[in-house]
Structures are given as C-alpha cells and as structure tokens.
C-alpha positions in Angstrom: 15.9 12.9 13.7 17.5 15.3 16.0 15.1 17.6 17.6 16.4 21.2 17.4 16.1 23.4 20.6 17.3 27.1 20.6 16.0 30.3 21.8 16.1 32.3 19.2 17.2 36.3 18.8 16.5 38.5 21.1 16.7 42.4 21.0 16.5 44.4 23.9 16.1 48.4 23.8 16.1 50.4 26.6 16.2 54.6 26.5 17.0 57.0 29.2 17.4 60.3 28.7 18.1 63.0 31.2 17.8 66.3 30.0 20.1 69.4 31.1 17.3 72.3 29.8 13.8 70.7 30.4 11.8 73.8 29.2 13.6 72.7 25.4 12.4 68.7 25.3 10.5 66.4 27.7 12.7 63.7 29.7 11.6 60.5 29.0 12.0 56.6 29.4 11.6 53.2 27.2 12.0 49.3 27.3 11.5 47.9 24.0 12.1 44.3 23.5 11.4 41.7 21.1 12.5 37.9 20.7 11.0 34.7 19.9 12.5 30.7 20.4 11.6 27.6 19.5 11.9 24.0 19.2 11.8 21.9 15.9 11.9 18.5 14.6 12.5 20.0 11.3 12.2 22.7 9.4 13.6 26.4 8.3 14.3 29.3 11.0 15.5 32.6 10.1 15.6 35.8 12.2 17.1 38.9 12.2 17.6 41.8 14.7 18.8 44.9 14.3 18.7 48.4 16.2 19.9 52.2 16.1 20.5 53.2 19.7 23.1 55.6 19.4 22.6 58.8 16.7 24.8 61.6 16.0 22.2 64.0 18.2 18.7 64.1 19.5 17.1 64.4 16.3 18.0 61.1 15.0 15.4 58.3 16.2 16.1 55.2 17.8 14.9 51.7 15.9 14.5 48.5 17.3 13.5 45.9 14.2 12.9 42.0 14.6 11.5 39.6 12.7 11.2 35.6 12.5 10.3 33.4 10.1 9.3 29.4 10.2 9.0 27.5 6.7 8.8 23.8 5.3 12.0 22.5 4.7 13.3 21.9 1.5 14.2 18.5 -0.7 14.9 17.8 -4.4 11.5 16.2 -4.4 9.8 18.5 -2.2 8.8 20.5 1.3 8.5 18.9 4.4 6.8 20.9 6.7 8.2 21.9 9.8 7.7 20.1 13.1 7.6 21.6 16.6 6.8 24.8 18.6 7.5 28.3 18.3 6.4 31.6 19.6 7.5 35.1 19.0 6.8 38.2 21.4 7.5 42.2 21.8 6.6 44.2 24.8 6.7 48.4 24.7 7.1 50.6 27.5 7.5 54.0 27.2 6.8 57.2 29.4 6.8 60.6 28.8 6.9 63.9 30.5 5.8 67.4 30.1 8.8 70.1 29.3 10.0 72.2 32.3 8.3 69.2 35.0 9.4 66.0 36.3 6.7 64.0 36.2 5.2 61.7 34.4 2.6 63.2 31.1 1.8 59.9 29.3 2.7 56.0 29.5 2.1 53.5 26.7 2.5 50.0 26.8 2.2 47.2 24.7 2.9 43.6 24.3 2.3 40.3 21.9 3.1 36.9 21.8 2.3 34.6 18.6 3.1 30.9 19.2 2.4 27.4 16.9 2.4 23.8 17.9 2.2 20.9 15.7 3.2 20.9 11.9 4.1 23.8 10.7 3.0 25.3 6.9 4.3 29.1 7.9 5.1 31.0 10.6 6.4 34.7 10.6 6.4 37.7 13.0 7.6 41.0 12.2 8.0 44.3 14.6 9.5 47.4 14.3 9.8 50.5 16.5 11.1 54.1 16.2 11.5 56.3 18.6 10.8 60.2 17.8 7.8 62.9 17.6 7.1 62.0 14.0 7.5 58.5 14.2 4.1 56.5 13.6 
C-alpha cells in the first residue's frame, strides 16, 4: 500500500479593526486559526473549513468553523481501520480595548492540539468561533 501524506485544511482568521469614533465601539484585534494533517496507511479523511470574514456592517459576526474527521475504511465485507497519524489544532488570540482609549482592556487566548498514532477506530475534531458581544 501506498502511504498517504497530506496536511490537511487549514483556516486562518485574522481581524483588525480600526475605529474612526472610539467613544461608539472598542478597537480590537484577533488571530483565529485552526488545521490539522496527517499521514495514513489507510483509511477515511474528511475536513471541512469554512469562514465569514467580511459582513454587510459591524453588526454581523465573523465565524471561523473547522472540523476533521478519521474513520475505518470501507469494503464489501467490512471496515478496515485506519492506519497512521493525525493531529488536529486551533489557537485563539484576541484583544480588546476600552471605548474612547487605546490600550489594551482584555486578552484571551487559547489553543489545542488532538493527535493519534497507531490504528485508528475514530478520530474527529470540531471548532467553531464567532466573533461579536453576544457570541458565546
């Protein structure tokens, strides 16, 4: 068998905003990124990326959504499970700042990475980010 090396999807967010009247809305920044790759003897990859970057004004959030999944693979007379590595990450950097100032109010960060080795039964990973006061 051939051994199957890719690296997989990978999304990539980033948001800058610059403000002409700070005293309505606080400036901010934001890296968002998610991917995953891997390398298989056999098995089933699917992935999907998608994002909304670009609305019709401020009040429409940005999204970043990612997701992977590794299964057996299929024959007429059965699953074979997949064979191989994988790993799957997202990191989150965001700051904020205070209406009618400059500097920075609030940072958050966060990251993950989810790998496998060996035979694989499953493997899946799923993120999601919106941007936005409300979003939770």
């Amino acid at each position: 068998m051939n051994t199957i090396k890719i690296i997989g999807c990978f999304a990539a967010l980033i948001v800058m905003v610059a403000l002409v009247t700070p005293v309505l809305a606080d400036p901010y920044f934001g890296l968002i990124q998610a991917g995953s790759s891997y390398d298989l003897t056999q098995g089933t990859v699917t992935s999907d990326a998608n994002d909304m970057f670009i609305g019709s004004d401020a009040g429409v959030p940005m999204s970043l959504n990612y997701e992977i999944k590794i299964m057996p693979y299929s024959t007429p007379t059965g699953q074979i499970p997949a064979r191989g590595s994988a790993s799957a990450f997202y990191r989150v950097h965001t700051m904020e700042g205070r209406a009618g100032s400059n500097t920075v109010s609030q940072e958050i960060t966060s990251s993950s990475t989810t790998s496998v080795n060996g035979i694989i039964y499953g493997f899946s990973k799923k993120f999601s980010w919106q941007s936005g006061p409300h979003a939770v």
